[in-house]
NUVEX-163636 format. One record per residue: x, y, z of N, C-alpha, C in turn. Coordinates in steps of 0.05 Angstrom, whole numbers, plus 5000, padded with zeros to 4 digits. Atoms other than C-alpha are relative to their C-alpha. Example, Ala and Ser with C-alpha at 12.3 -4.5 7.8 and 13.67 -1.06 7.14 Angstrom:
BEGIN
501849765000524649105156501850245000/498449764999527349795143498550225014/
end
This chain:
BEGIN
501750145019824707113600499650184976/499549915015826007303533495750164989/503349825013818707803501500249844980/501050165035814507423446498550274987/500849855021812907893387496650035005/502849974995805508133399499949924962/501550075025804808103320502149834985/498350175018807807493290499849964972/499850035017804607513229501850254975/498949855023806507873157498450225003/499949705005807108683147497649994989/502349935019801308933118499950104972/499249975025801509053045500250244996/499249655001804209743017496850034978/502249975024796409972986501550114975/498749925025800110382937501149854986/498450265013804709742914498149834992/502250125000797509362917499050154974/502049935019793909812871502150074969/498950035027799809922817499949814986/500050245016799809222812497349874990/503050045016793009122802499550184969/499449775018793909712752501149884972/498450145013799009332715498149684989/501050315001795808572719497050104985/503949965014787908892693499650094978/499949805019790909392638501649924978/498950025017792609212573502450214985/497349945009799209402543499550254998/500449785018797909922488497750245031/502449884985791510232538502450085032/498849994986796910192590502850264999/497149845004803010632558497950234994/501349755016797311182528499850115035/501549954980794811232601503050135024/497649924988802411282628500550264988/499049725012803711842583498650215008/501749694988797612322601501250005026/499449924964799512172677503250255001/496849904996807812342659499050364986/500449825020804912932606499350175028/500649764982800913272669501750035022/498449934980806613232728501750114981/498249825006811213512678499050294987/501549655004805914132665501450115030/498149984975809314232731502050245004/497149855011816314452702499650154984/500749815027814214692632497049964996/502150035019808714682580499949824989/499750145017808014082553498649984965/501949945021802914292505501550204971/499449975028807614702469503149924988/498250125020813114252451498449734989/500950285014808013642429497149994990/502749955017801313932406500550084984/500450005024799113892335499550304997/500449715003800314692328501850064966/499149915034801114942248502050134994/496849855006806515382258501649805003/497950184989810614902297499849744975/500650265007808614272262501050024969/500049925032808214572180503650155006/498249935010813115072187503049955015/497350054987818214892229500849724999/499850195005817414222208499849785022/500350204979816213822276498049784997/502950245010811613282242499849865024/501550254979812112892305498550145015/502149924989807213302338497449894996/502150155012802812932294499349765019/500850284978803112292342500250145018/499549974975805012592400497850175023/501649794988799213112418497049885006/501850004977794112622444500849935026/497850134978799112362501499150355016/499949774978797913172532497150065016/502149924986794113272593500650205020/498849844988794613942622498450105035/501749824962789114062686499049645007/500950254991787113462733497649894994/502550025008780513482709500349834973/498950195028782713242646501149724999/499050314993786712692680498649825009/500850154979781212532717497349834978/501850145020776212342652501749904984/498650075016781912162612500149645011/498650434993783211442658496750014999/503350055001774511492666498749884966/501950065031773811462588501449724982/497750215016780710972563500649865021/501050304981779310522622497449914999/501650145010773510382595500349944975/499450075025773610412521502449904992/498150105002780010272517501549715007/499650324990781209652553498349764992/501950185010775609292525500650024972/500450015031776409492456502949834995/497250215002784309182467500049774999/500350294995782108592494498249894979/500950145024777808452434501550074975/499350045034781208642372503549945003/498450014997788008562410503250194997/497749794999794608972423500350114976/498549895025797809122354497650084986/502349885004790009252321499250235015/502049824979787809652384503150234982/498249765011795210102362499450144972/500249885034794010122292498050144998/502249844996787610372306499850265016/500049714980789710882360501550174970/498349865019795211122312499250124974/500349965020790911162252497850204993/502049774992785411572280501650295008/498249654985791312142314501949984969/499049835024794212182242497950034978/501649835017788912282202498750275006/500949744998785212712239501250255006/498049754997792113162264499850144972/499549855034792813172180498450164992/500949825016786713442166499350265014/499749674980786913922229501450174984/497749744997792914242205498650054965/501049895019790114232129498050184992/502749864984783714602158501050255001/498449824984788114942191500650344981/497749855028792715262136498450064979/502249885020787215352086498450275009/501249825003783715712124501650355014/497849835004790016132146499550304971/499949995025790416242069497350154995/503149845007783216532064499350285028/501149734976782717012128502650145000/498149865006789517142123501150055037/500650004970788217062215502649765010/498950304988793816732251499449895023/501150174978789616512301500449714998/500950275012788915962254503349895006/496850184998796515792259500749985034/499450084975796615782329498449835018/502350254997790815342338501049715015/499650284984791814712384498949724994/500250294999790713972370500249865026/497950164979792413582435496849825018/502150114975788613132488499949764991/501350245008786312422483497249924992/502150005009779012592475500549994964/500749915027780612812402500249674989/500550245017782212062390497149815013/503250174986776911742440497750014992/502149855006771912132411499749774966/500450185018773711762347499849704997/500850344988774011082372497150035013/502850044985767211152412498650124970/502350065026764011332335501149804975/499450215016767910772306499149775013/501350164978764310352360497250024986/503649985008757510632342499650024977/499549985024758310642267499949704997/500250314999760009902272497449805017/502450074988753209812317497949824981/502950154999747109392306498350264994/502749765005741209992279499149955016/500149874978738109862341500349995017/499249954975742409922383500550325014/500549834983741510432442502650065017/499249884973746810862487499250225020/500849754982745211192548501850175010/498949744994747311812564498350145019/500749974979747011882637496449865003/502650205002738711762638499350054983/501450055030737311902567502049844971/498650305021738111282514500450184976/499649925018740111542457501049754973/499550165024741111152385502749934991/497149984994748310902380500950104970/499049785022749611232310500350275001/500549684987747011952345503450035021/499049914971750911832406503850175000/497649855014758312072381499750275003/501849695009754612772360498850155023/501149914969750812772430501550135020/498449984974757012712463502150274988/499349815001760713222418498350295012/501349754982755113692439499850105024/499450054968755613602508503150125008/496749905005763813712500499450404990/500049695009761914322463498450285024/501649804978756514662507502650055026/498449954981762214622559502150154999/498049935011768714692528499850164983/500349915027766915062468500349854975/498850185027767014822396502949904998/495950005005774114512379499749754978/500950085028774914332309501449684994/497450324997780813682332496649845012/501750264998773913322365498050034978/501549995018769513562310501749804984/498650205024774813202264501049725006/499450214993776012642301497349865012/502950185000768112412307499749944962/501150075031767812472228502549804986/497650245002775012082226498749615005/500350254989771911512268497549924988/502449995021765111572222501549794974/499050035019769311452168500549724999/498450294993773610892196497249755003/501950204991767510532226497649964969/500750055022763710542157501449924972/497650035018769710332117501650184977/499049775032771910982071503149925013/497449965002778810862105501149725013/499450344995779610062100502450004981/498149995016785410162053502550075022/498149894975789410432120499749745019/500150234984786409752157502749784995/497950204999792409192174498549695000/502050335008790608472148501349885022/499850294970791107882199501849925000/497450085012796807612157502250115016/498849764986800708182175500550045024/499350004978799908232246500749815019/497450234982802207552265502749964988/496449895007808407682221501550135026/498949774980809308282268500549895028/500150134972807407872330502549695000/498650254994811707332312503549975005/496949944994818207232350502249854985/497450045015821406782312502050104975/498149865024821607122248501050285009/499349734986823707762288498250234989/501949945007817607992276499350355018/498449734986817808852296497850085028/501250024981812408742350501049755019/499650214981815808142379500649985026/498449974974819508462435498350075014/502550004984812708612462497849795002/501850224991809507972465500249895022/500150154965811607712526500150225025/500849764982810608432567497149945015/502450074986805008382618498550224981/502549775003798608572588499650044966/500750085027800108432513498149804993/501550195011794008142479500850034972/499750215031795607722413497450024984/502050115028790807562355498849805022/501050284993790506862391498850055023/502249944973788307212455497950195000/502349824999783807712432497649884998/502550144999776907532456498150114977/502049965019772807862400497550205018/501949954985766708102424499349875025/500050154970766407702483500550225024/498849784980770108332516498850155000/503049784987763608732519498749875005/502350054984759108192545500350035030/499649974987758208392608500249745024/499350274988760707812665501249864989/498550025015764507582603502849885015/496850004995771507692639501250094975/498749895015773907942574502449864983/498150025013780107692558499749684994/501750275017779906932526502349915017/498650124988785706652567499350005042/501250014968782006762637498249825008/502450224996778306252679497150175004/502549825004771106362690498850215026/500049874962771906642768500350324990/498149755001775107332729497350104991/503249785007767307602713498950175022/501149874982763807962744499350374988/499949785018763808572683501450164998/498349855001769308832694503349934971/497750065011777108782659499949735011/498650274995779608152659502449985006/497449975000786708042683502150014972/498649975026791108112621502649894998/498250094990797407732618501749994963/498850055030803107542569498649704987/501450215021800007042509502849745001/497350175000803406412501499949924966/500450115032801206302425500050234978/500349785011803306982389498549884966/501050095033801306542314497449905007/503450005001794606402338498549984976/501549965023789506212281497650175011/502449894981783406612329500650284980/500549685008781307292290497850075005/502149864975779407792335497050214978/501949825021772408182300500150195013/500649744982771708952325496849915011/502050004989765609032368497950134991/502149945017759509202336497550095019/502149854984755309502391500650275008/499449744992755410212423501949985023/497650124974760509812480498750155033/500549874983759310212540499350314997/501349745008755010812554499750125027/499149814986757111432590497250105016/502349914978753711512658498349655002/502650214995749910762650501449744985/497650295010752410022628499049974974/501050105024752209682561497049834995/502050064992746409442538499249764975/499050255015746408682519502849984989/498150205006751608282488500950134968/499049825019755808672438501249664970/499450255025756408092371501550204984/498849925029761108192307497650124974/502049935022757608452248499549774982/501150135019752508132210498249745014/499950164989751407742266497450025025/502649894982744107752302500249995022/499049914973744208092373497749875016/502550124987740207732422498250135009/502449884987734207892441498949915035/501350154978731507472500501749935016/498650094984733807232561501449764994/499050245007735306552540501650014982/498250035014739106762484502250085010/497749954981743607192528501549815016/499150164987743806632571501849744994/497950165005746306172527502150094987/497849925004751206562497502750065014/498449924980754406732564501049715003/499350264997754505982570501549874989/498950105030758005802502503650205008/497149844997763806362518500649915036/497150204971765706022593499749724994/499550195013765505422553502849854994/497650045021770405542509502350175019/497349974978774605912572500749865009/499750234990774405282607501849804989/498650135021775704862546503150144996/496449954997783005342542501550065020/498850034978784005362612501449735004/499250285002784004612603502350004985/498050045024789004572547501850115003/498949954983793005032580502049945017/499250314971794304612647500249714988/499350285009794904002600502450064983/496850015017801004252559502050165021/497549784979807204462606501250164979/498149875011810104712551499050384991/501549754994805005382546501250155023/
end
């Protein structure tokens, strides 16, 4: 008499195959390749140095002409510690700020913060070369993802509500301060370093408009997004995890329970990411606003419902409450529309 299988059912899932794909399905694109690169940047500290073929260093960069150091030197993460606040700080800020202003914005904005502030590192730099006559100064380092995070989290609080509050761990702090708080904090530890000093006064800048002349109009980025006209972002629209114009939730992606992303039903809350998927409407008329609150605050959650500028922050429960109500509304309403066109 032939043996029956004690376990008939299905293998148990590979966790590691489980959690990449969750990895993949939660993490927006752009927030997704920055976060690949620190991981590849620190296993290949391994073999070599990665720090000195792709950090913003004055000799290398000026005189030997390696301008791409200029992009390339926040992608380096050299000690685990680093790796280990690096996914803690651009899994938060990062994924929320994608999911509202959307993929090709959230880039232009990474990109525009790691070349200004590399430029004026190395002009810093080389001046003051030129005056001490010290080549300390030319061997000086740029690198990490803080130097840009640092500027996005005060292009966050720059774009705030006056009074709005972040906490820092158990003390609230004023979200125009909190940038400054948090360089001090960086500094007491690390020591001064003149790449996050220059990349809080970068994201100052940006978030009060001195460098709106570098901003990408709306126009523009559904050109880019659009596949028909072979548009030079097209080949990334249908990649898991690209958000569009038409899918960027706006502020919606800092209320907390939200779900975030504007193509999710209303089951995906709970304050976290939202799943992220490919868009099916890259020409979208929807324009995404940046977030205008202090978004999330290091050590403690956001605090209320992050609105566009200009735009009064609620106060009361009931206003919260109906606002939360109005955004799974209008999820519902394009879940519907959705499931009513096969052709989406």
């Amino acid at each position: 008499m032939p043996r029956e299988s004690s376990n008939s059912g299905p293998p148990p899932a590979n966790p590691v195959l489980t959690a990449y794909e969750s990895y993949i399905r939660d993490t927006p694109l752009i927030t997704r390749y920055v976060l690949n690169a620190t991981v590849i940047s620190f296993f290949t500290g391994f073999l070599f140095s990665p720090a000195y073929l792709l950090a913003n260093i004055p000799q290398f960069t000026i005189f030997k002409f390696q301008l791409y150091r200029i992009l390339t030197s926040p992608l380096i993460c050299t000690d685990i510690l680093s790796l280990v606040f690096t996914f803690m700080g651009f899994m938060n800020h990062g994924v929320r700020l994608e999911q509202s202003m959307g993929s090709t914005l959230f880039a232009v904005l990474f990109f525009t913060l790691t070349i200004v502030t590399n430029v004026l590192f190395l002009i810093i730099s080389i001046t003051l070369w030129g005056l001490t006559n010290s080549e300390s100064y030319l061997v000086a380092a740029s690198m990490g993802i803080w130097t840009v995070l640092l500027g996005i989290i005060a292009v966050e609080c720059a774009e705030a509500p006056p009074e709005t509050k972040r906490r820092l761990f158990v003390i609230e702090v004023p979200a125009v301060y909190y940038p400054l708080v948090l360089l001090a904090l960086f500094s007491m530890f690390a020591g001064v370093k003149l790449a996050y000093c220059l990349g809080v006064a970068v994201g100052y800048a940006y978030g009060y408009g001195k460098l709106d002349r570098w901003k990408v109009k709306v126009e523009t980025v559904r050109k880019w997004e659009n596949r028909e006209q072979g548009g030079c972002m097209s080949g990334f629209v249908q990649r898991a995890g690209f958000v569009t114009l038409g899918m960027a939730s706006g502020p919606n992606a800092w209320i907390e329970g939200s779900g975030g992303g504007g193509g999710n039903d209303a089951s995906s809350g709970g304050g976290g990411p939202a799943v992220v998927g490919a868009p099916s409407d890259p020409a979208a008329s929807t324009t995404p606003s940046f977030p205008s609150s202090g978004g999330r605050s290091l050590g403690g959650g956001s605090r209320g419902g992050l609105l566009s500028r200009g735009t009064k922050t609620p106060k009361t429960h009931e206003e919260r409450a109906a606002l939360l109500e109005r955004a799974a509304e209008r999820r519902k309403q394009k879940q519907a529309e959705e499931e009513g066109d096969p052709g989406v």
